[in-house]
N, C-alpha and C positions, 0 to 999 in steps of 0.2 A: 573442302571440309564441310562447309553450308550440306550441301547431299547425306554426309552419315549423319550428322545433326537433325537432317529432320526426318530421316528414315527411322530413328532413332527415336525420336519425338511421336511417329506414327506409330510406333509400337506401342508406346507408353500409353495413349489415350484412350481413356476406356478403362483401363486398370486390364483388360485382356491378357494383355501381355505378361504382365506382373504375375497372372493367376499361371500361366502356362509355365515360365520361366520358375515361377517361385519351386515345381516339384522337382526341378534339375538346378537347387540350386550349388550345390555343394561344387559339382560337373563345372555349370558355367563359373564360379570364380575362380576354380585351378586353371581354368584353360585362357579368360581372360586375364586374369595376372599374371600370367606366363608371354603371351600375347603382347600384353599393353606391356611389358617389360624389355621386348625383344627392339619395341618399334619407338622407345625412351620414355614411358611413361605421360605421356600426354594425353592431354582431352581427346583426341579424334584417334591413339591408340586406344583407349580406352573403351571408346563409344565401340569402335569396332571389333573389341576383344570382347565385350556385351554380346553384340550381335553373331558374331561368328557362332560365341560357346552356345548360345539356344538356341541356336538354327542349326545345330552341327547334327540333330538328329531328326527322323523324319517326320515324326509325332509335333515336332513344336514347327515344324515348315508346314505341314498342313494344315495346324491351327490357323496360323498367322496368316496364310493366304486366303482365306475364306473373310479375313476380316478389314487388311489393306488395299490401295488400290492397287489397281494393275502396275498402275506405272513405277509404284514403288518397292515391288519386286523384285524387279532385274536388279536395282542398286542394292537389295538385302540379297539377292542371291551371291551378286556380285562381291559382296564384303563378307559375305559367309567365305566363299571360297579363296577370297584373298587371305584371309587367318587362316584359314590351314594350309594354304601355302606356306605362309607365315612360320607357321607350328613345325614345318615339317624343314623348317630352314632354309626354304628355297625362295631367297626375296626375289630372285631375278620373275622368276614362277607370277609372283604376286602382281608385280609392276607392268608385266604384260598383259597379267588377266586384267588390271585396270583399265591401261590401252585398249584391249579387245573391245570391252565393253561399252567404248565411245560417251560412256558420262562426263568423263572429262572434256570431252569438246563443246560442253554449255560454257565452263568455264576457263577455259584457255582454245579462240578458236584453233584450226591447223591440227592439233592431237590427233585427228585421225591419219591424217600423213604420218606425223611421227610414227605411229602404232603399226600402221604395216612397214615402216622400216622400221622400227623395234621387233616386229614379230618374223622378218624376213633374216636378220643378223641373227636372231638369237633364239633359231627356233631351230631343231636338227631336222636335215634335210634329204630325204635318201638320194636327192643327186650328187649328197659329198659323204657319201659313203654311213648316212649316219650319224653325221656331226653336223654341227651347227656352221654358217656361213662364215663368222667371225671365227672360227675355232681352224677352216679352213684356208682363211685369208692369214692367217698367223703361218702356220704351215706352210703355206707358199711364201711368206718373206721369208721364213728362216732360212727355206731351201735356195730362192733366187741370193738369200746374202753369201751365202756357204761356195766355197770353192771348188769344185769337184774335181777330182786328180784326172788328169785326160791322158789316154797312154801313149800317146805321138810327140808327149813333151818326156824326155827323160837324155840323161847325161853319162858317155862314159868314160871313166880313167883306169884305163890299163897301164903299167910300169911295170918292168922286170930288170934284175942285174944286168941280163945278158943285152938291153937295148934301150935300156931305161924307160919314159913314158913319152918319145915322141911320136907314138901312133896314136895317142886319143884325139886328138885334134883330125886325123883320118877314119877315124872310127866316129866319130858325133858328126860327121860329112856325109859318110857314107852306109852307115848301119842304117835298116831297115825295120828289124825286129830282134827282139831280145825274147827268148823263151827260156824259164828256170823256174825252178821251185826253192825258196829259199831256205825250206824247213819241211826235212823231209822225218817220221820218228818210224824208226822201226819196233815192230813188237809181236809176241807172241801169244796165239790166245788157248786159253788151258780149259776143257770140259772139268765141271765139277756141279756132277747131277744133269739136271738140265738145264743149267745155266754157264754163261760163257765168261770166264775171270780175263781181263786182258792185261798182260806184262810187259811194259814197257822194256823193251830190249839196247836202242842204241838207238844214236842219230846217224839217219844214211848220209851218205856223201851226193853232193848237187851236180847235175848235170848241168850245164848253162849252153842254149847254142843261140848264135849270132850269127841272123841273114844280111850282109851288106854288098853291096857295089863295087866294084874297083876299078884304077885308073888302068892305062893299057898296059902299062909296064909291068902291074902283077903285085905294088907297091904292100898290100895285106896281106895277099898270098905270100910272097915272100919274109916279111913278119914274121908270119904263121909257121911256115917253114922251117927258118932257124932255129926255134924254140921248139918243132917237135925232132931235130938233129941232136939238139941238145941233150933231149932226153931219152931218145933212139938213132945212135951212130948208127950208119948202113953198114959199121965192119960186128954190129951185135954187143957191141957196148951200149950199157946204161950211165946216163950220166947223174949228177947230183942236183937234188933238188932245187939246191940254191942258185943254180945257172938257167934251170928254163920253167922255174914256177913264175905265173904273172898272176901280182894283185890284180884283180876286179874291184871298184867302187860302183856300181849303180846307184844314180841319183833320179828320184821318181818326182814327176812334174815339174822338173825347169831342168833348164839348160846352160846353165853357167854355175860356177862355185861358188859365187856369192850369194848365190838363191838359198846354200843351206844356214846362212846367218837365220833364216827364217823358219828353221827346225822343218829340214827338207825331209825325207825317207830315205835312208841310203842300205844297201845290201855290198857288205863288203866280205870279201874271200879269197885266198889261196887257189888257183886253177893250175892245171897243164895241159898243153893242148892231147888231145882226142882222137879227133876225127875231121878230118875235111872233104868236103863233098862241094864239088864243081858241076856244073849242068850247063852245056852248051848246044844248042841247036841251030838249023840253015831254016828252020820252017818259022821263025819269027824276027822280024828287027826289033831285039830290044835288048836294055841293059843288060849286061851279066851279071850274074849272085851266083856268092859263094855263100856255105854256110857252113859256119866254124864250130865245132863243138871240144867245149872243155867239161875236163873232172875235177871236183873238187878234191885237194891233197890234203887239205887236217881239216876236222869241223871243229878243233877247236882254238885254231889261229884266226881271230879277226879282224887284225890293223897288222 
């Protein structure tokens, strides 16, 4: 405080200062009442809303420095530009340029430590894109607290009339990948001039196919099978819905049914089986996959 006090004091003497200021005065007390008002009305807002408003133009900084010493400069330049920081609302602005400026370190020593980590957190950096350090360290805790859905963790339950649901527990064993689009919108788009109206037409039906494994006896394949007999007998009968439709539940990021107590993602639907495609080859030892594809039977049955 002692610093604007006597920089303040060094204006004063001589009456100099008084003759320069007195032609801007109307200028300087809007901008330091404004000033001294923002920073509570105190004697060292005060002195410094003085200083700021008649040093804010160029005419009254080159009087004044033809007249002060050197050394009391830097602290009128300094508190000049601290109130328009001030003015322009940006106290963070202000508190650094004070830091910068190492005055403070007559009267509190270390401040120059603080001042390059104050100007290091709080100064934007083009190594983080433009942002300030602090504004980047936030960012990064948000993102390491946040969970991210990983797609090797997901859950299935298939059940049908025809066999009820004891293949999920062979299916969350052995599936490998789940490929669908759970929303799919059809529509149609209409010229009008030269510009393109688009009309929502209808919701398509999903395709879903499932890459998995199987034991040697055929145990999904078989599954699979029944349920497309069901709906296609080899003497060319079709059969009814309600004997080879299988819900799908898709449960995204965990692997058991208690995990949806915790507002899991689920994709639930009506399917019949498709299509199945088997791939067997002698030029590698490794597992077998099959890959199962179903259609979706109503888009607007969801449980």
């Amino acid at each position: 405080m002692s610093l604007y006090n006597n920089v303040a004091q060094s204006l004063t003497r001589g009456g100099l200062t008084g003759s320069v200021i007195g032609s801007a005065s109307s200028i300087t007390n809007t901008i330091g009442q404004r000033a001294a008002s923002m920073m509570g009305n105190g004697e060292l807002a005060k002195a410094i809303g003085s200083i700021g408003a008649a040093t804010g133009r160029n005419v009254v900084i080159n009087q004044i420095n033809k007249h002060i010493p050197i050394t009391a400069r830097r602290g009128l330049n300094v508190g000049a530009g601290v109130v328009d920081d001030i003015m322009r609302g940006d106290v963070n602005a202000a508190g650094l340029r004070i830091l910068d400026s190492g005055l403070l370190n007559k009267l509190l020593p270390g401040m120059s430590a603080a001042a390059s980590q104050a100007m290091y957190w709080n100064r934007p950096s083009p190594l983080f894109g433009g942002i300030t350090p602090t504004e980047a360290l936030r960012i990064f805790e948000t993102m390491q607290s946040t969970r991210l859905s990983k797609k090797n963790l997901f859950l299935i339950e298939a059940s049908s009339r025809l066999m009820g649901d004891w293949v999920s527990p062979w299916l969350n064993m052995f599936a490998t990948e789940i490929e669908y689009a759970p929303y799919i919108v059809g529509s149609d788009k209409h010229r009008t001039g030269g510009s393109t109206i688009d009309s929502v037409r209808t919701g398509e039906p999903v395709e879903m196919r499932i890459s998995t494994m199987d034991d040697q006896f055929g145990t999904i394949k078989k599954w699979y099978e029944l349920h497309h007999s069901s709906a296609v007998a080899q003497d060319g009968t079709v059969g009814l819905p309600s004997m080879y439709a299988i819900k799908f539940n898709i449960i995204h990021s965990f692997v058991t049914r208690e995990s949806t107590l915790y507002g899991a993602y689920e994709s639930i639907g009506w399917f019949r089986p498709s299509n199945l495609e088997i791939s067997l080859s002698r030029r590698e030892d490794a597992m077998a996959e099959v890959q199962m594809t179903f259609s979706q039977i109503d888009t607007f049955i969801k449980a």
